[in-house]
C-alpha positions as CSV (number, residue, x, y, z in Angstrom):
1,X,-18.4,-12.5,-10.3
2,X,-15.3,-13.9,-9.0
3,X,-11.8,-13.1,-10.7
4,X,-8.9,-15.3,-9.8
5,X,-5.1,-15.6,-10.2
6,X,-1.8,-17.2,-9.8
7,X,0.6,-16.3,-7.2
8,X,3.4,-16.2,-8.9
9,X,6.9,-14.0,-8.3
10,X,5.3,-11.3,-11.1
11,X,2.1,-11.0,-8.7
12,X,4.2,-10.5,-5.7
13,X,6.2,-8.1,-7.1
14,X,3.0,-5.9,-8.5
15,X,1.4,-5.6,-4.7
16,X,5.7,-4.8,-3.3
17,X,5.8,-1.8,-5.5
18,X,2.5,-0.8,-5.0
19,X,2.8,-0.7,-1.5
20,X,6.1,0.6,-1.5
21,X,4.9,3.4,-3.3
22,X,2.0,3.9,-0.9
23,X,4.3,3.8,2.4
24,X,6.7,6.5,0.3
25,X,4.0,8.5,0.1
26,X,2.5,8.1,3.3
27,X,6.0,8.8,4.8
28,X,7.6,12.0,2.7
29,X,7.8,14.4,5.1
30,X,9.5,12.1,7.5
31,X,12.1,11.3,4.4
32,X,12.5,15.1,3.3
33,X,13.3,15.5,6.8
34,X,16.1,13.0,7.3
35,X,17.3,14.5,3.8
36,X,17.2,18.2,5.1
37,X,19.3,17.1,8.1
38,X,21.8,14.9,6.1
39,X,22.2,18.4,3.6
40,X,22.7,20.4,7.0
41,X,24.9,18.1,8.6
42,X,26.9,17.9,4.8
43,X,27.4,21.5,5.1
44,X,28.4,21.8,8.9
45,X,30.9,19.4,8.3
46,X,32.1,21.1,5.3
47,X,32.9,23.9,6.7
48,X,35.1,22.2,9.5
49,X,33.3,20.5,11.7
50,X,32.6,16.7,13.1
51,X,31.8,13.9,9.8
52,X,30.4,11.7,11.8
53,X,27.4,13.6,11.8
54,X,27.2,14.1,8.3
55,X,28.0,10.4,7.5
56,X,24.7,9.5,10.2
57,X,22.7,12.3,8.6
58,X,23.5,10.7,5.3
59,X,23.1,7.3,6.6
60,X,19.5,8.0,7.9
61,X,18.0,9.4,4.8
62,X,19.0,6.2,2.7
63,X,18.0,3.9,5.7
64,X,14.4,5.0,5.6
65,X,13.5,4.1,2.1
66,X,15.5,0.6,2.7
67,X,13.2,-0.3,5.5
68,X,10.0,0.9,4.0
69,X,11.2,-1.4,1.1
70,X,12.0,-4.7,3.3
71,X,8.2,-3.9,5.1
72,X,6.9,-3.8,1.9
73,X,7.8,-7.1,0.5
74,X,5.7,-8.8,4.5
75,X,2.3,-9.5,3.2
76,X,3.7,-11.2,0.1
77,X,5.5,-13.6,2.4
78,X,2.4,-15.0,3.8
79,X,1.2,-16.0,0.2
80,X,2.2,-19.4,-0.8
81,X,3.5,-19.2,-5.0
82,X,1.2,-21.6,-7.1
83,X,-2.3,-20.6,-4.5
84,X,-4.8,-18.7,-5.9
85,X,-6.7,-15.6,-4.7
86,X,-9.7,-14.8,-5.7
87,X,-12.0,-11.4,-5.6
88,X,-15.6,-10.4,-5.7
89,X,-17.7,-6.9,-5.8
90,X,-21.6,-7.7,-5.2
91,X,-24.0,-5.5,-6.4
92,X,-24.8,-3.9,-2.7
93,X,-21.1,-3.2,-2.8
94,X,-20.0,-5.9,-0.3
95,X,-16.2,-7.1,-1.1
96,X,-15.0,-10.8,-1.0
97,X,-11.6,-12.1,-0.8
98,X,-10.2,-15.6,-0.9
99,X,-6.7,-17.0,-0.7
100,X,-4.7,-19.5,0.8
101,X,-5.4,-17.5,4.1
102,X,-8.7,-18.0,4.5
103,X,-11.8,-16.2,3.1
104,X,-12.5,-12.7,4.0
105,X,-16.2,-10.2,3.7
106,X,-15.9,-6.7,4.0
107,X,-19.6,-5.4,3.9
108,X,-20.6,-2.0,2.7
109,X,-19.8,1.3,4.5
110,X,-16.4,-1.0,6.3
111,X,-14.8,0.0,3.0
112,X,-12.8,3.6,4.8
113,X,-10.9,4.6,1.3
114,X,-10.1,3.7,-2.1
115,X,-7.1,4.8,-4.1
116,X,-6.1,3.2,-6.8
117,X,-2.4,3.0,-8.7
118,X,-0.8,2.1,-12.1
119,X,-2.0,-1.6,-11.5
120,X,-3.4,-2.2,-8.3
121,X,-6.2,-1.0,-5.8
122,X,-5.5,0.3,-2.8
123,X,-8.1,-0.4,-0.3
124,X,-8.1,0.6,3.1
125,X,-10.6,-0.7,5.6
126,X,-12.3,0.9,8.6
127,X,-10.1,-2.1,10.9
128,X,-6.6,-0.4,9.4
129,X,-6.1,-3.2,7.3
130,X,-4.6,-2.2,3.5
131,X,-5.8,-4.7,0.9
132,X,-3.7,-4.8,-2.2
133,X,-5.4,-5.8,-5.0
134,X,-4.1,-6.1,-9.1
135,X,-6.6,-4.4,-11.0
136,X,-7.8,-7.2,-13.0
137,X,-9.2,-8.3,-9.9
138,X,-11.7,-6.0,-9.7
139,X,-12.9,-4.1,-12.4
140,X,-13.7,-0.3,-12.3
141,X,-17.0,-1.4,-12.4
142,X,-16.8,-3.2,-9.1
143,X,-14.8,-0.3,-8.1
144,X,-17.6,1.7,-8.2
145,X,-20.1,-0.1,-6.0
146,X,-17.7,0.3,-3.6
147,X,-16.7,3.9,-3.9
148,X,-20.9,4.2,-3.6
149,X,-20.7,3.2,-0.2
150,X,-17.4,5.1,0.7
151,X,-18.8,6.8,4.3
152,X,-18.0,10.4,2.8
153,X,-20.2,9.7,-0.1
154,X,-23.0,8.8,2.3
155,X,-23.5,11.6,4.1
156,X,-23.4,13.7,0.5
157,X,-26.1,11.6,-0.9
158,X,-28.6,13.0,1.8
């Protein structure tokens, strides 16, 4: 069954945070990295040496999450506010998306993971592509014929 809704500036701002939070996590060690080296550079320069390299230490660990924020808010920008988009789970597990975009089939065993946050899905495809999807959308029902065709569950099943 198909489940549709609104693009409005509330929608938009569900699939930002939820990708923002996926991209934090994706990235961590990268940021406790820049945030050892900014604590490092802190305490060099403390103890008498050059600021500059504290200040671009510091400057680093604050620029990552910044970046990783402004990337976050690109595949909202290609929705139109006021279109619909629409989602469907058929029984074999095959998942069907529609927006202002175009219309989109993702059959079984293309479906590579499936994670899911507060209020959104996180579905990543066997192409790379990350579809982020408000719960509603797809209920855990539908959820699970696709997590049945999930290519690790396959190879447990025989």
């Amino acid at each position: 069954m198909w489940r549709q809704m609104r693009v409005d500036s509330a929608y938009l701002e569900r699939i930002r945070r939820a990708l923002f939070a996926a991209l934090l996590r994706g990235n961590r060690v990268t940021l406790a990295a820049f945030a050892a080296l900014a604590v490092v550079m802190c305490v060099l320069a403390a103890s008498g040496g050059d600021w500059f390299y504290a200040i671009f230490g510091v400057a680093m660990a604050g620029l990552l999450p910044l970046l990783l924020w402004r990337s976050s808010a690109r595949p909202g920008a290609r929705v139109p506010v006021g279109s619909f988009v629409a989602y469907a789970v058929t029984p074999d597990g095959t998942l069907h998306a529609s927006g202002a975009q175009g219309t989109t089939t993702v059959n079984p065993g293309f479906v590579s993971r499936l994670a899911v946050t507060r209020d959104c899905w996180l579905i990543g495809l066997a192409s790379g592509v990350l579809l982020v999807v408000p719960r509603e959308l797809i209920p855990d029902a539908d959820a699970a014929l696709i997590v049945r065709h999930l290519p690790g569950r396959a190879a447990a099943r025989t």
